[in-house]
C-alpha positions in Angstrom: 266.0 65.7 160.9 267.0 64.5 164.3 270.5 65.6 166.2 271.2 62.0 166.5 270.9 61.5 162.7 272.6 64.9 161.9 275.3 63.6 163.9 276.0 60.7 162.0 276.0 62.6 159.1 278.3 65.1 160.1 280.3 62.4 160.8 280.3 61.0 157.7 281.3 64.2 156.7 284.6 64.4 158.8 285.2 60.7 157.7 284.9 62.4 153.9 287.2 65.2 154.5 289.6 63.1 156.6 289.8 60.4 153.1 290.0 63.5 150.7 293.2 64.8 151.9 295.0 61.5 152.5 294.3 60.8 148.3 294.8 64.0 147.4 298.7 63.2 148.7 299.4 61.4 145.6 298.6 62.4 141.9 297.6 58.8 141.1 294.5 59.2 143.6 294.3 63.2 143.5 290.7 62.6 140.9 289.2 60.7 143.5 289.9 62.7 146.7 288.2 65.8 145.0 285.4 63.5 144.7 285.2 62.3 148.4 285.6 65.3 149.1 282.1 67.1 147.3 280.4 64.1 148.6 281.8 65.2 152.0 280.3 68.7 151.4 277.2 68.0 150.0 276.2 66.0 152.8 277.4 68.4 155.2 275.0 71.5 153.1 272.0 69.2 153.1 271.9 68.3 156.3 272.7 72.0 157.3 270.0 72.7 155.5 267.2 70.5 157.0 268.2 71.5 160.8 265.3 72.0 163.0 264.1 75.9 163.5 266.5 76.7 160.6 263.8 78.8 158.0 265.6 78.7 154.7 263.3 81.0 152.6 264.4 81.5 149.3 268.0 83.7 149.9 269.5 80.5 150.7 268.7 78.4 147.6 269.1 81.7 145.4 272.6 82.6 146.6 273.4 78.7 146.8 272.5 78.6 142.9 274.1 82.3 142.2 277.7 80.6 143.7 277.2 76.9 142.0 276.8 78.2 138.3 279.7 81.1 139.1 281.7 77.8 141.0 281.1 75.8 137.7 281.3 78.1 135.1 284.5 79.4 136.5 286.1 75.8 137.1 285.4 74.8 133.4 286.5 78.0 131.6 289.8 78.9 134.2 292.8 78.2 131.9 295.4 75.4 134.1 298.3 78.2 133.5 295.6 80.2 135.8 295.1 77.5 138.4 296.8 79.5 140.8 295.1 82.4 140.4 291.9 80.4 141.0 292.8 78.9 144.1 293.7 82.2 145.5 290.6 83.6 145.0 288.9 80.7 146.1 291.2 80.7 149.1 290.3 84.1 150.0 286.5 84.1 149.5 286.2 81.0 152.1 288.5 83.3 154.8 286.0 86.6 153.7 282.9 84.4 154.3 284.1 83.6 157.6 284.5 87.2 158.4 281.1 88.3 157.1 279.3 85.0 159.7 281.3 86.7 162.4 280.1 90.2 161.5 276.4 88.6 161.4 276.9 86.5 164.7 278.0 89.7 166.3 275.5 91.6 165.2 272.7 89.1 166.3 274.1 88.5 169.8 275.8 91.9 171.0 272.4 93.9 171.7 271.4 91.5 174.3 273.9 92.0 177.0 274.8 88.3 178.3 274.8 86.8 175.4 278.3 87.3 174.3 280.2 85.0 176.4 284.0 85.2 176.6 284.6 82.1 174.7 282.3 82.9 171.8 283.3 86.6 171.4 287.3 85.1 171.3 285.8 82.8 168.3 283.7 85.9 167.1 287.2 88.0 167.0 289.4 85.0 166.0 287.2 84.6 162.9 286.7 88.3 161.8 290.5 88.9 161.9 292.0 85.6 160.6 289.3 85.8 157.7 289.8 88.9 157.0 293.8 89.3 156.7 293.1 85.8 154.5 290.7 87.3 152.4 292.7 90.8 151.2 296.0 88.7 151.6 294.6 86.4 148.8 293.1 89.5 146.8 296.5 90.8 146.4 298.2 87.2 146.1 295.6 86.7 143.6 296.6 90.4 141.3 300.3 89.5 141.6 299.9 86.1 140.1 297.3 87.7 137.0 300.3 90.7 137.1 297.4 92.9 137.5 300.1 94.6 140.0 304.3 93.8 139.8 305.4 91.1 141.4 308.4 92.3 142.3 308.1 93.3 146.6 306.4 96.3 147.2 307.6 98.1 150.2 308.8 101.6 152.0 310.2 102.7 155.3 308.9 102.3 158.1 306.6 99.6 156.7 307.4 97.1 159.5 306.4 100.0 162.4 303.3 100.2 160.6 302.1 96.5 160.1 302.8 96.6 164.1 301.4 99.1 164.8 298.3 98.3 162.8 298.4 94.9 164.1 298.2 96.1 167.5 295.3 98.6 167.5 293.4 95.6 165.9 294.3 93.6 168.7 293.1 96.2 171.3 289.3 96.5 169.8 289.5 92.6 170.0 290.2 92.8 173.4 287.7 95.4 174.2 285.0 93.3 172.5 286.2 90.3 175.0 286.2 92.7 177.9 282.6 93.7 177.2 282.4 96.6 175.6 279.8 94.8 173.1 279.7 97.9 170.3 279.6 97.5 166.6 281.8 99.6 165.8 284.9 98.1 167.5 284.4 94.8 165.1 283.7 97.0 162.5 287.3 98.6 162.9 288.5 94.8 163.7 287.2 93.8 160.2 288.4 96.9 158.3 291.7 97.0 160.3 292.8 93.4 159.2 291.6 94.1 155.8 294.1 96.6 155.3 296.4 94.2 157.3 295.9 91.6 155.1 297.7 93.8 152.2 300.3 95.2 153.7 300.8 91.6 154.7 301.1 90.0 151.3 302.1 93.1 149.3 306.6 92.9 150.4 306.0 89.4 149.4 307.5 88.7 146.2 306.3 86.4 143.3 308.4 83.8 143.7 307.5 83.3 147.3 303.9 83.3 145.8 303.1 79.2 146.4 304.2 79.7 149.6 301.9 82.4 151.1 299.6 80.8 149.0 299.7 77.6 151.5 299.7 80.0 154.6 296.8 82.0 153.4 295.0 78.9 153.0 296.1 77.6 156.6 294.3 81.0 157.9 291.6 80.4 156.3 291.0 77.0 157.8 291.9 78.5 161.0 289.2 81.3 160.1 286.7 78.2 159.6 287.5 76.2 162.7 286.9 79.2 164.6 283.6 80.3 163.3 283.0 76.7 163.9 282.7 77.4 167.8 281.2 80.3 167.5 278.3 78.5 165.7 278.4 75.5 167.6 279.3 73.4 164.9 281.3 70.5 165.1 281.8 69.8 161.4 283.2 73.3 161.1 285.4 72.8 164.1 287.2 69.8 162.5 287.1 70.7 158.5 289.0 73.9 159.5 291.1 72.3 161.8 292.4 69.7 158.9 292.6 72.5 156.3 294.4 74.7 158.9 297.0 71.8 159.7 297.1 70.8 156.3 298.0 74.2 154.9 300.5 74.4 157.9 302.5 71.3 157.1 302.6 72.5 153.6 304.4 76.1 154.4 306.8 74.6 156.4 307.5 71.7 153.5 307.6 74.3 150.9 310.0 76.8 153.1 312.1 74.0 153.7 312.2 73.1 150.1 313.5 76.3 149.7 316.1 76.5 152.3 314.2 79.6 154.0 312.4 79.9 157.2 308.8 81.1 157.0 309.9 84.8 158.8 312.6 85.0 156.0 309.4 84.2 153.4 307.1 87.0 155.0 309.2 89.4 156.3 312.5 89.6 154.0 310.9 91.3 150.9 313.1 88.6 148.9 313.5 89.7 144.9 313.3 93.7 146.0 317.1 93.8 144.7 317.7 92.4 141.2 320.9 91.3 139.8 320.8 92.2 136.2 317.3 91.5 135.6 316.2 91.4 132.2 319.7 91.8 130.6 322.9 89.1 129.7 324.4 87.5 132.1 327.0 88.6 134.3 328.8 85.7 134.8 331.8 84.8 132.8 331.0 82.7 129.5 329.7 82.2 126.3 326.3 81.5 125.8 325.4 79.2 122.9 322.4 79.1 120.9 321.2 76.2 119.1 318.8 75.4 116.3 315.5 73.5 116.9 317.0 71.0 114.2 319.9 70.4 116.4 318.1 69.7 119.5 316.0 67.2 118.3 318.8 65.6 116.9 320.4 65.7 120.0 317.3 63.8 122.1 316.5 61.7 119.4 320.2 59.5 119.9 320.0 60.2 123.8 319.5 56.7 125.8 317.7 59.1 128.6 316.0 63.0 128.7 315.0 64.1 131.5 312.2 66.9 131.0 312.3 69.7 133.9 309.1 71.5 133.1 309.1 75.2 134.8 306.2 78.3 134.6 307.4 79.1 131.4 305.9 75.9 130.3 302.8 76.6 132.0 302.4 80.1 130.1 302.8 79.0 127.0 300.4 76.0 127.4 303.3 73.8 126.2 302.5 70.6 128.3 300.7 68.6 125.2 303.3 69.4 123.0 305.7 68.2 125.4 303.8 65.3 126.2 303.7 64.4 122.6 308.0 64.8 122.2 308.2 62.7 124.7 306.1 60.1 122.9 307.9 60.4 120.2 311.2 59.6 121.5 309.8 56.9 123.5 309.1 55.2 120.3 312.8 55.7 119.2 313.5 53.6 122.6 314.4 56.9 124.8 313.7 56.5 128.4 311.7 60.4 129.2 311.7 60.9 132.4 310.3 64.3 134.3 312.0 66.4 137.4 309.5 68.0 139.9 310.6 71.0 141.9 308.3 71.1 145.1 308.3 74.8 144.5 308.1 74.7 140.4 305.2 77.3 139.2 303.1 79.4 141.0 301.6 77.3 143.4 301.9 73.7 144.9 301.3 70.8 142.3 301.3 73.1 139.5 303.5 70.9 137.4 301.9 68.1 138.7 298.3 69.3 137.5 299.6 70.5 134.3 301.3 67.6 132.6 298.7 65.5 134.3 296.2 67.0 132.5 298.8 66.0 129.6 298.4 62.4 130.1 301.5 62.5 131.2 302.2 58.9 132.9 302.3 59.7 136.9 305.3 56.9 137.2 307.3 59.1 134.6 306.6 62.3 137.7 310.0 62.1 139.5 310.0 64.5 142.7 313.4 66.5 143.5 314.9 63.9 146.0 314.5 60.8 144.1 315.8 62.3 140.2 318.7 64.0 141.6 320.8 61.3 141.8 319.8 60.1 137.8 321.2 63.6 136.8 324.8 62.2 136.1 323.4 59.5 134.0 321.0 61.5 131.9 322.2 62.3 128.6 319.9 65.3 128.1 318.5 67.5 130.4 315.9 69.7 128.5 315.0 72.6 130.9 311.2 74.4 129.6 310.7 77.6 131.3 312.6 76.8 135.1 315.2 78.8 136.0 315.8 79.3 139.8 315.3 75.6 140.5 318.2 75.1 138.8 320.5 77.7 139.4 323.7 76.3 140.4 324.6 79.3 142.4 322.1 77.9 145.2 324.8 75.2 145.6 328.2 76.7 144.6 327.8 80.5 145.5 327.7 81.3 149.5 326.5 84.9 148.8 323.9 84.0 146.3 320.4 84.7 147.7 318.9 81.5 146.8 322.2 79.8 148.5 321.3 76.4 150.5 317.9 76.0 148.5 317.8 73.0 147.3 317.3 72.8 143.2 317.6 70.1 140.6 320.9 69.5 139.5 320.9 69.2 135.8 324.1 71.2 135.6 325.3 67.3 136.5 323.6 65.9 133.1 325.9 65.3 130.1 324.4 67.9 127.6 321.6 70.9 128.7 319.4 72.6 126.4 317.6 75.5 128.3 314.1 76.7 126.1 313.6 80.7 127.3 312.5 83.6 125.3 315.2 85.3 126.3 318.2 85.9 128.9 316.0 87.4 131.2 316.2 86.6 135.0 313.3 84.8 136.4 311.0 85.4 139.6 314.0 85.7 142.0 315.4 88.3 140.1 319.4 87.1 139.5 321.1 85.8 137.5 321.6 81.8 136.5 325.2 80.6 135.7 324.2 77.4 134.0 323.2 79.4 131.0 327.0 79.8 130.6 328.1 76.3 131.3 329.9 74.8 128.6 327.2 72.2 128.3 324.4 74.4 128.0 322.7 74.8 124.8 319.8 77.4 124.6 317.2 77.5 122.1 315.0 80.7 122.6 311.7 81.3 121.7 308.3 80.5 122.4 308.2 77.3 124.6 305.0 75.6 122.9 306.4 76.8 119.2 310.0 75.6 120.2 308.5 72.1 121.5 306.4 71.6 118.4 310.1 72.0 116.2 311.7 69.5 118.7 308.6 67.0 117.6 308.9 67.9 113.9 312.5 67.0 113.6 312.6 64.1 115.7 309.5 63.0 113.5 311.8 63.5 110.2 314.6 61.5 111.6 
């Protein structure tokens, strides 16, 4: 294939990319962005593959098929509570392949002396370290969200010497490499250094904060990719990264402000480490009221409008259908269901989205924070499923609450609440929620999906 035609291809490719991400912005086009975007790719491997010189032999095709059927297997079988496990790990295998074409590169072009110029060993270095904090950053990301480790913050003294300390004897072997001294070892140690970086990185991070350094992680990663870009000479590379990389930049700093937190606070302040009661009754002043399933649906079912705030506890207990089909159900007793999106609901960006989506939930019916805020007053039921620090009115009321100045959704303005939980229990953010006391609160415990399947029945029998 000629460099003229593999040009234009590549080309096409960026065009591809560019058209993913501006559908992917909206759920009602979300289907076909990921579809632009494999078209984008497979171009982009085909044509990498018929280069001139480039002998493919058959590692190539076997790994290619090796990571296709573990790509597809895992994408059909990954549970959409798990989604954002799975993008972790898919996060942090793109950052640790960008680390291991570094290592290779180096390896291929350090022997010769001359070969490693100054701008290609700063890509080299760029790679191997950005990739590699990406990649363990997203292991441990990815074992907090399974709860294969707590994820409460993990940290001990001293532990902010020591990331800079660590940080800074990776930097030195960088420079070294830059300055000339062209050994394998010193990437070796820059490899293995922001490795261990990478978790001590992620591992004071909390699980609440988890969508968050999930975006950042995957901004490091594009980073990671635009760099091995120029150390391969690759323009596709260069630009792909650079949009994921900007991309997964906007994002944090959407998602931080969403939270009323700068990114430092997010990385650095080991948020959650205290916990205000977690796990037992409330300490707030108040009596808590539990209701029967029988009452709630009798409740919804002479509503004029519900409004449906979906949280993680929907998500583990697979609830969306079951919501989805309530809902239908009062529709058809002339309720208007509408549903109230936190930006930072879940475990990682778009997770509500994605799950009542794959619901068949109506994307008009998706209301984002800013624009169902204002409906709250005029919503006769607010039925919260599994949130709780989206809508704790103490980010609004209480100066020396934690989450103060974060902004949530303000059912606590709704005529009647009815809050579904298994039990008093504090969620991610580890305090305490005072609309659980709130004289309008109901709260009917148990099982989410169990809980919404009683809601259905007696609306059903009514």
């Amino acid at each position: 294939m000629s460099q003229p035609t593999s040009n234009l291809l590549y080309l096409i490719t960026i065009v591809c990319f560019i058209l993913a991400l501006r559908f992917l912005s909206s759920p009602t086009t979300a289907r076909r962005g990921n579809w632009i975007g494999a078209a984008g790719m497979t171009v982009a491997i085909v044509v990498t593959l018929f280069q001139p010189g480039l002998h493919i032999g058959w590692r190539i095709p076997v790994g290619g098929a090796i990571g296709a059927v573990f790509g597809a297997v895992g994408a059909r079988r990954v549970k959409m509570t798990a989604m954002p496990q799975m993008v972790a790990l898919f996060n942090g295998v793109g950052g640790g392949a960008a680390a291991l074409v570094s290592l290779a590169e180096f390896h291929n072009l350090a022997p010769e002396p001359g070969r490693l110029h100054g701008d290609v060993s700063i890509a080299i270095i760029a790679a191997a370290l950005i990739g590699s904090v990406s990649f363990a950053g997203s292991m441990v990301a990815f074992a907090k969200l399974q709860e294969l480790i707590g994820g409460r913050p993990i940290t001990y003294p001293g532990q902010q010497f020591v990331n800079l300390t660590l940080f800074g004897a990776i930097l030195a072997a960088g420079i070294a490499i830059v300055a000339g001294a062209e050994q394998q070892w010193l990437i070796v140690v820059v490899i293995v250094g922001a490795l261990v970086f990478g978790v001590l990185f992620v591992l004071p991070i909390g699980g609440a904060d988890m969508p968050v350094v999930i975006s950042l992680l995957n901004a490091f990663t594009g980073l990671a990719t635009s760099a091995t870009g120029f150390e391969l000479h690759s323009y596709v590379l260069i630009v792909s990264g650079a949009l994921v990389g900007a991309s997964g930049t906007l994002l944090t700093l959407l998602m931080g402000r969403a939270m009323n937190r700068s990114i430092g606070n997010v990385l650095f302040g080991a948020f959650g480490t205290v916990q205000a009661g977690a796990g037992t009754p409330t300490s707030y002043e108040g009596t808590v009221r539990s209701v029967s399933a029988e009452d709630v649906a009798i409740m919804l079912s002479y509503a004029h409008k519900v409004v449906v705030v979906p949280g993680y506890g929907m998500a583990v207990a697979q609830a969306q259908h079951a919501v989805r089909e309530l809902a239908g159900e009062l529709e058809k007793k002339g309720v208007e269901v509408e549903y109230a999106i936190h930006p930072v609901a879940g475990r990682m960006p778009g997770h509500m989205n994605v799950l009542l989506a794959e619901a068949n939930v109506p994307y008009p019916a998706l209301k984002e924070m800013d624009e169902i805020n204002p409906e709250f007053p005029q919503t006769d039921v607010a039925l919260v499923i599994g949130a709780n620090d989206v809508v704790n009115p103490a980010a609004r009321n209480e100066p020396g609450s934690p989450i103060y100045g974060m902004p949530i959704l303000n059912v606590d303005q709704s005529h009647q609440i009815v809050v579904m939980k298994r039990s008093m229990a504090t969620g991610f953010a580890g305090i305490d929620n005072p609309l659980f006391v709130d004289p309008k609160t109901s709260m009917l415990f148990g099982d989410a999906k169990d809980s919404v399947l009683k809601l259905v029945a007696g609306v059903k029998a009514l």
